[in-house]
ROZASE-645791 format. One record per residue: residue in three letters; x negated, y negated, z negated of N, C-alpha, C in turn. Coordinates in steps of 0.1 Angstrom, whole numbers, plus 5000, padded with zeros to 4 digits. Layout:
ALA|X|Y|Z|X|Y|Z|X|Y|Z
...
END
This chain:
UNK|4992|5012|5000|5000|5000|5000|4991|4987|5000
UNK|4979|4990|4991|4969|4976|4991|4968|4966|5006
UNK|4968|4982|5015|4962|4979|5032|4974|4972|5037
UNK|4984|4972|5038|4994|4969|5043|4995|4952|5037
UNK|4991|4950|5027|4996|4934|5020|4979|4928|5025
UNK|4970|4936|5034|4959|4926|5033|4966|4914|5048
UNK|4956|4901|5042|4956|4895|5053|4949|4895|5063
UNK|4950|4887|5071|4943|4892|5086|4929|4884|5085
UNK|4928|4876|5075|4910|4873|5075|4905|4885|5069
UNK|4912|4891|5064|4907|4902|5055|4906|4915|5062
UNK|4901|4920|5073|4905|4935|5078|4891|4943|5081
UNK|4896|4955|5081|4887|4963|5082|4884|4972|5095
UNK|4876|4964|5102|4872|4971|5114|4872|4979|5120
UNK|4868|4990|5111|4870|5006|5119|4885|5009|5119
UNK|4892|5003|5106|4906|5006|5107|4913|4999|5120
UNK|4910|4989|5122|4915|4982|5137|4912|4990|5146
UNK|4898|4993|5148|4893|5005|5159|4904|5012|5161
UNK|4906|5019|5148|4914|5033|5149|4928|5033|5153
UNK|4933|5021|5145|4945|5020|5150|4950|5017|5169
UNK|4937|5006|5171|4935|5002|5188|4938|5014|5194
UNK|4924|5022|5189|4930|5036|5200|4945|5039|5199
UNK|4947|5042|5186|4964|5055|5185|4970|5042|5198
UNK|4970|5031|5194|4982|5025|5202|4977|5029|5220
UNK|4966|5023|5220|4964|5026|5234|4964|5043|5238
UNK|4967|5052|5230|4965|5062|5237|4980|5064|5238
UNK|4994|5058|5230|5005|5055|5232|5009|5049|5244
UNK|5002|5041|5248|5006|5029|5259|5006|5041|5271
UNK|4987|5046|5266|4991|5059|5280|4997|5067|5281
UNK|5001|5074|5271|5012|5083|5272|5026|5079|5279
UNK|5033|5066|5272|5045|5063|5276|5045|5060|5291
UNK|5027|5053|5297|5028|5051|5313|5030|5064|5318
UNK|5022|5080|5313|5024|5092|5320|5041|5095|5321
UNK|5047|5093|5305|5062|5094|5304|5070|5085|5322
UNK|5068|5072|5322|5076|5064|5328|5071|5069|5341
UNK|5056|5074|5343|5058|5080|5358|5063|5094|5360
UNK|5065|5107|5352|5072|5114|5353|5089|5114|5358
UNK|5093|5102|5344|5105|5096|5350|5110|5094|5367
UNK|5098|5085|5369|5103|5082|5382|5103|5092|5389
UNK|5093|5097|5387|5094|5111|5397|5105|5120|5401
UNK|5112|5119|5387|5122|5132|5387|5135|5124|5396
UNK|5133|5105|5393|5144|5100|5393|5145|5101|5409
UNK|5136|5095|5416|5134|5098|5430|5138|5109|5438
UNK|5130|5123|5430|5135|5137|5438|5145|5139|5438
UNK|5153|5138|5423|5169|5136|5424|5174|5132|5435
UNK|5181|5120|5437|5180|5111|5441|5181|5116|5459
UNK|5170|5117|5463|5166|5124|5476|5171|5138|5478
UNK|5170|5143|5465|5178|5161|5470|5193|5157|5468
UNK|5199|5148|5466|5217|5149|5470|5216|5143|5482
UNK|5209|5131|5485|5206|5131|5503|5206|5136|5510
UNK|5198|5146|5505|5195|5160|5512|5205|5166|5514
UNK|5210|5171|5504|5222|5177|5501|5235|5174|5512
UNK|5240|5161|5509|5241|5152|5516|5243|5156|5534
UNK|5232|5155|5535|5230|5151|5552|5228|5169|5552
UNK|5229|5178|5545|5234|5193|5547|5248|5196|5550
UNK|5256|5189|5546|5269|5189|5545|5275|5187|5557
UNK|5269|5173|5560|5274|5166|5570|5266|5175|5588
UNK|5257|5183|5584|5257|5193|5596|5257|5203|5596
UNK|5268|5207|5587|5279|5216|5589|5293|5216|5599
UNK|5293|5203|5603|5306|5205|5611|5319|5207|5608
UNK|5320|5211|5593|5335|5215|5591|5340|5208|5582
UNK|5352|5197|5588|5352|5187|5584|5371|5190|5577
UNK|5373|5203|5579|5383|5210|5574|5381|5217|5560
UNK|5369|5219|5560|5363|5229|5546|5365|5219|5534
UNK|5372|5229|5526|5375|5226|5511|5363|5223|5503
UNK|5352|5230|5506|5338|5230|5495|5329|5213|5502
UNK|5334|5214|5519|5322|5199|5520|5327|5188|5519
UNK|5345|5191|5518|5351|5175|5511|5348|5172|5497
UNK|5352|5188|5491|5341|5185|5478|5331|5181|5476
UNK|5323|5186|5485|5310|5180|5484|5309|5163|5487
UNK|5315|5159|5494|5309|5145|5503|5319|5134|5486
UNK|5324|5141|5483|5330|5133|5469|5323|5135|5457
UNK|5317|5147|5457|5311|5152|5442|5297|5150|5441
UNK|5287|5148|5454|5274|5146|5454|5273|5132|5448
UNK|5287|5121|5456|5279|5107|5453|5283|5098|5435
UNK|5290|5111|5433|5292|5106|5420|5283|5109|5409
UNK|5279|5125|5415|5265|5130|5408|5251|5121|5407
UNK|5251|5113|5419|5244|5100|5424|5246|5091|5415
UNK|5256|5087|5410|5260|5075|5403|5253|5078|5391
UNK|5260|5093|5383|5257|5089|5371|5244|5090|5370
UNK|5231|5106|5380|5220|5103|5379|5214|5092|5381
UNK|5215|5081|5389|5212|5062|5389|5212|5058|5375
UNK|5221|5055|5369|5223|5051|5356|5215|5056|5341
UNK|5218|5070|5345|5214|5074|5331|5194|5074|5332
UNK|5192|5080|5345|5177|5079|5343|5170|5065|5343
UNK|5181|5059|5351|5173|5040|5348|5176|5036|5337
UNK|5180|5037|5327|5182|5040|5314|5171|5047|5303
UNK|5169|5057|5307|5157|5066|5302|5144|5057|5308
UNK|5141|5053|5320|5134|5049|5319|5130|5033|5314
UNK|5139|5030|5317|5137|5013|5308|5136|5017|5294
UNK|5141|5025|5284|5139|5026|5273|5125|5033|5272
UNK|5118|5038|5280|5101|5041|5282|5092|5031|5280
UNK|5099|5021|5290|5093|5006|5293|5093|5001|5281
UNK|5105|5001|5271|5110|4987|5261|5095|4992|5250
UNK|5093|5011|5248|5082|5012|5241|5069|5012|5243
UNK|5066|5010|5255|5052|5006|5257|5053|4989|5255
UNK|5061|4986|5259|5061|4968|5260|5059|4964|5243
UNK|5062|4975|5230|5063|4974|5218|5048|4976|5212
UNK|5045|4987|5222|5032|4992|5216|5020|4980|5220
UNK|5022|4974|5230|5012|4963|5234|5020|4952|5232
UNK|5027|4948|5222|5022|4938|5217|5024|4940|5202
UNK|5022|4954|5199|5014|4957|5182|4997|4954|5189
UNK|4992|4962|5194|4978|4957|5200|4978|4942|5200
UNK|4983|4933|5206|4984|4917|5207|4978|4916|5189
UNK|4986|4917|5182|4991|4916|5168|4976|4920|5160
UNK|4970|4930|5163|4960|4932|5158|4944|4925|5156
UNK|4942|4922|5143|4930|4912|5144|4918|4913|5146
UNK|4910|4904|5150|4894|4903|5154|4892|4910|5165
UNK|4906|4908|5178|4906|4916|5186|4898|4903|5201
UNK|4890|4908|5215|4887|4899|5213|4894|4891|5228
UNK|4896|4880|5230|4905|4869|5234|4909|4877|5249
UNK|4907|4884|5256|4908|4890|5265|4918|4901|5264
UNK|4927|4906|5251|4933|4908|5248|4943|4906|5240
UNK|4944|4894|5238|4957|4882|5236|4962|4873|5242
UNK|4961|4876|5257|4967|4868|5268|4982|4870|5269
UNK|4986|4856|5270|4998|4852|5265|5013|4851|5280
UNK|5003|4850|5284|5011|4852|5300|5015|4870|5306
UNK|5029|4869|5311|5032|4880|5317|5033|4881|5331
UNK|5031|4890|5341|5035|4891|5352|5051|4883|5362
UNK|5057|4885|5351|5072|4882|5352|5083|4876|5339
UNK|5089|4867|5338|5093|4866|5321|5100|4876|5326
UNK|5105|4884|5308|5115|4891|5308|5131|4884|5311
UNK|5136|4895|5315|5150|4891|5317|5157|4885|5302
UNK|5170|4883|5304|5182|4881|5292|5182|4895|5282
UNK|5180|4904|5289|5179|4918|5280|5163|4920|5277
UNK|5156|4913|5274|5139|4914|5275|5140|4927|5289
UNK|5140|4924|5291|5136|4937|5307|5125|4931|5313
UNK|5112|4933|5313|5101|4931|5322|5104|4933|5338
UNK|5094|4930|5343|5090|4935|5362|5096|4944|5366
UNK|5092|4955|5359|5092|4968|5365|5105|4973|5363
UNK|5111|4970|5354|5124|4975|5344|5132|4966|5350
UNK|5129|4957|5356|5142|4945|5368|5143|4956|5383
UNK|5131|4957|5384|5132|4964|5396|5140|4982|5397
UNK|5139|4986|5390|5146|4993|5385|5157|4995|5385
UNK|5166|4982|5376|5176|4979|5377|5182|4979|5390
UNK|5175|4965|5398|5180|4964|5410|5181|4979|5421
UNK|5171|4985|5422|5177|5005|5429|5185|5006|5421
UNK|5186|5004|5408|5201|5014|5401|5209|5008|5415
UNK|5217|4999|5411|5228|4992|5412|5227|4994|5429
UNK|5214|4992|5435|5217|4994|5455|5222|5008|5454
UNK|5217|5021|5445|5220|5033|5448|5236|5035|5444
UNK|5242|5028|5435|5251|5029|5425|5262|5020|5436
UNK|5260|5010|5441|5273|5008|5452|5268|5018|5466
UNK|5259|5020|5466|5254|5027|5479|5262|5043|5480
UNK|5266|5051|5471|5269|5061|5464|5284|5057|5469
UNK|5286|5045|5458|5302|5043|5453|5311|5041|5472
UNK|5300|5035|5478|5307|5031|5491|5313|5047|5500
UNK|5298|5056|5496|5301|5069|5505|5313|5073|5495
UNK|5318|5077|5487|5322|5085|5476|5340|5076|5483
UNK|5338|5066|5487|5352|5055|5487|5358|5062|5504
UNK|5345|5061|5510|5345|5065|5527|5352|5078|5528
UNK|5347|5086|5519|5347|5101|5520|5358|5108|5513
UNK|5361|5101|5506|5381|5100|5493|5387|5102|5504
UNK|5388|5086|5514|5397|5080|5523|5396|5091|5534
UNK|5387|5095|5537|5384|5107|5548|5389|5116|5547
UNK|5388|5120|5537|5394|5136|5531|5411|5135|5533
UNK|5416|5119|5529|5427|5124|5529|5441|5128|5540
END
C-alpha cells in the first residue's frame, strides 16, 4: 500500500521498468487481439458473399432454400457487422487505456508523452481506427439491409 500513495517525484525505477514492459506487452497483445478480430471479421463477411454469389448461380429462383438463403445470409451480415465491430472497438477502447497508463508513468522520457493523436477521438472517444470501423459497419449494415429489402420483395 506504501507504493501506491508514493508521489511521482518519489518512484522507483525498476518498478517503472517493470510496469512499462507489462503495459507494453499488453498494448501488443491487444494489437495481436484487434488483428485477429479483423481477420475473422473480413472472412466472415466475404464467406456470406461468397455464399451469396453461390446462390445466386444456382438459377433456381423457385427454390425454397435460395429465397431463404438470399434473406437469411444478409441478415446474418448485419448482425456479424455489428457485433464484431463492437468486439473490436472494445479491443481498441483497451489498448487506448493501456497507453495512456504508459503516458501516466513517471521519469518516462518526453518521446513518450506526446500529446497529440493521429485523429481526435470521436463523441464516443472512438479513435481513427475505431471511426473507420464504424464507418464499414454501417456501409456493410445498409449494404446487407438493401439486398435483404431487394430479396423479401423478390421472393414475394
Amino acid at each position: 500500500m506504501e507504493n501506491a500513495t508514493m508521489k511521482t517525484s518519489e518512484f522507483d525505477p525498476e518498478s517503472v521498468r517493470l510496469v512499462f514492459g507489462q503495459l507494453m506487452e499488453h498494448i501488443r497483445y491487444q494489437d495481436q487481439l484487434i488483428q485477429n478480430w479483423t481477420k475473422y471479421y473480413l472472412s466472415v463477411q466475404a464467406g456470406l458473399a461468397v455464399a451469396l454469389g453461390f446462390l445466386l448461380n444456382l438459377n433456381l429462383s423457385e427454390a425454397t432454400l435460395v429465397n431463404a438463403g438470399f434473406i437469411f445470409i444478409p441478415f446474418l451480415g448485419i448482425a456479424t457487422a455489428y457485433t464484431l465491430t463492437n468486439i473490436i472497438n472494445r479491443e481498441q477502447m483497451w489498448q487506448g487505456r493501456y497507453i495512456f497508463q504508459v503516458r501516466q508513468l513517471p521519469g518516462l522520457p518526453d518521446s513518450y508523452l506526446q500529446t497529440w493523436v493521429p485523429s481526435e477521438p470521436d463523441s464516443q472517444k472512438r479513435g481513427y481506427v475505431a471511426q473507420q470501423f464504424w464507418y464499414l459497419r454501417n456501409g456493410l449494415i445498409i449494404g446487407w439491409f438493401i439486398w435483404a429489402i431487394v430479396s423479401f420483395f423478390g421472393a414475394i
